[in-house]
Each structure stands twice: as C-alpha cells, then as structure tokens.
C-alpha positions as CSV (number, residue, x, y, z in Angstrom):
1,X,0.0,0.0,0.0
2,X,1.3,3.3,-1.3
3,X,0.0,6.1,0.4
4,X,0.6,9.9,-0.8
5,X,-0.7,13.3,0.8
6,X,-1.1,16.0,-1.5
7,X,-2.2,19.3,0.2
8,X,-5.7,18.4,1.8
9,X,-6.0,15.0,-0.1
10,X,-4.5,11.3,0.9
11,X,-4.0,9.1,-2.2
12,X,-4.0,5.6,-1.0
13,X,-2.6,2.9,-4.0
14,X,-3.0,-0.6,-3.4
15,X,1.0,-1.5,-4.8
16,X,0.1,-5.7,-3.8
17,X,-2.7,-6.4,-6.0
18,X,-4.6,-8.1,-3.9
19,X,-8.1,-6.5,-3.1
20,X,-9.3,-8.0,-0.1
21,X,-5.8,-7.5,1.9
22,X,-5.9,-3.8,0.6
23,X,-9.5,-3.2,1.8
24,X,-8.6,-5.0,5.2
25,X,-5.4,-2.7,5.4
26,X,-7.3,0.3,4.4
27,X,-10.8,-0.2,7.1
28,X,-7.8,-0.8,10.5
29,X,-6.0,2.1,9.2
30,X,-8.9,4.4,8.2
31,X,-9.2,6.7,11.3
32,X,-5.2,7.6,10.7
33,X,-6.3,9.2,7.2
34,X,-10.2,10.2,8.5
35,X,-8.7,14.4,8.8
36,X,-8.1,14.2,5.0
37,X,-9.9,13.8,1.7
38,X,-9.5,10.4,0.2
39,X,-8.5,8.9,-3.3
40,X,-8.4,5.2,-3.4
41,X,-6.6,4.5,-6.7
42,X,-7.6,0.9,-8.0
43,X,-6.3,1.3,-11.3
44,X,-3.9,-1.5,-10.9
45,X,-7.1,-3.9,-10.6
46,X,-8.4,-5.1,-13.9
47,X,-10.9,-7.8,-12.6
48,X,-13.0,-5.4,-10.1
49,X,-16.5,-5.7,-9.9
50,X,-19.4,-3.8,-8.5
51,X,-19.3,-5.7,-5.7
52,X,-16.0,-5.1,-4.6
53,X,-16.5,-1.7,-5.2
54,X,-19.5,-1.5,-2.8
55,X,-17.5,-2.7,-0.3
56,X,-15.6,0.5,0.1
57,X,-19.0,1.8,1.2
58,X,-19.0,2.2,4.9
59,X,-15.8,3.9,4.4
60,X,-17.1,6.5,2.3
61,X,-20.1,6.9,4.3
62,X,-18.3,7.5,7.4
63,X,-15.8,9.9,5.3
64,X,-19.0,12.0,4.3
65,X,-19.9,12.1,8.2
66,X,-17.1,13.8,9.1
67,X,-17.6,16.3,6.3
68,X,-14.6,14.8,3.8
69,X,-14.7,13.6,0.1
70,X,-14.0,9.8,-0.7
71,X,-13.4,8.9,-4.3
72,X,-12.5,5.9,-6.2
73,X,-10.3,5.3,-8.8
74,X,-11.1,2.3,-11.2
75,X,-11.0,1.4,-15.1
76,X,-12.8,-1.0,-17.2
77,X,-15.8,-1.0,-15.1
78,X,-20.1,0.2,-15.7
79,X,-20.0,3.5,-14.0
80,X,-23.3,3.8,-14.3
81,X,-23.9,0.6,-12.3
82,X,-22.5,2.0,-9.1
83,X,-23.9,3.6,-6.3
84,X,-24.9,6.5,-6.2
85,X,-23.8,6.8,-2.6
86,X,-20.1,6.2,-4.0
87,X,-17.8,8.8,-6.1
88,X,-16.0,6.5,-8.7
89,X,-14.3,8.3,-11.5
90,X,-11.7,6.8,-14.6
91,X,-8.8,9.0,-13.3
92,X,-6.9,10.4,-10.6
93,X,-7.0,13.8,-12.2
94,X,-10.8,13.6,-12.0
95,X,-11.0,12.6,-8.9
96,X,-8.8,15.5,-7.8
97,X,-11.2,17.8,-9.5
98,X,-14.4,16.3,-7.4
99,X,-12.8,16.6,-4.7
100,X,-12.2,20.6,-5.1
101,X,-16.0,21.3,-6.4
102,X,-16.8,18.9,-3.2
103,X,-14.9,21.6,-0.9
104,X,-16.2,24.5,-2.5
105,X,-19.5,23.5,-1.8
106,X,-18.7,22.9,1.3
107,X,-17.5,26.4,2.3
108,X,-20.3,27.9,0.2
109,X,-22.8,25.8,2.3
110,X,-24.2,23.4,0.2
C-alpha cells in the first residue's frame, strides 16, 4: 500500500494487488487518514467488480460524516452501475477535481 498526501487530499494505492488484503489494510488504518480527503486508486485492478467496489461503502459513508470527500479510482468497469452513494471516477485527475468542487461546496454551504 502506497500512500501519498497531496495538500488536503491522501491518495491511497493498493501497490500488492490483492483486493481484499488492501481493503482489510485500508478499514484498520482508516481513522489515521479520517482528517483528509481520500482517493483510493484501483487502477492496478483489472478484474474489479461492483461488488467489490460496494464494499468500500461504509468507508465512504463514514468519510462523508465527518464532512470529507472519498473517491475511487477504477478502469474497465459500468459507472453507471454503481452507487450513487459512491464517487467513482476513470482518473486520478478527475478525482482531484471532485474533490475541489466537493470543498467548494462545502465552504459555500451546500
């Protein structure tokens, strides 16, 4: 697990390729990264399915409680099949990008 902070923002990279020890690493490790926005970069992961994604939703959900943005990173996948309660986006770029609209809203109130 590769894990980068970039201003306001953590990018966590899964650098093992092996899903379920990731998301096991990422849930005990959570509340060390739970002051920072978060990009979970699964483009290394060719064979993810909507399922797997969903899993990553308690973490998001408790993300949005404490007023942060949680997206994920994945290719080769239906985006329009996932959750609405989940941010998953083709690129890190673009999740960089949600992630500022998400704060501006914020300090506008929304």
């Amino acid at each position: 697990m590769k894990v980068d902070q970039k201003g306001h923002t953590t990018i966590i990279k899964d650098t093992q390729g092996d899903f379920t020890s990731f998301l096991e690493k990422i849930t005990q490790q959570f509340k060390t990264f739970g002051n920072h926005n978060i990009i979970i970069d699964l483009l290394a992961h060719k064979d993810l399915t909507i399922n797997d994604i969903k899993l990553l939703l308690p973490l998001s959900k408790q993300q949005k409680k404490a007023k942060k943005s949680f997206a994920i990173v994945v290719s080769d996948i239906d985006f329009n099949a996932v959750p609405d309660a989940l941010i998953v986006v083709p690129s890190v770029l673009e999740a960089h990008d949600i992630i500022e609209m998400d704060e501006i809203e914020r300090d506008l109130g929304f």
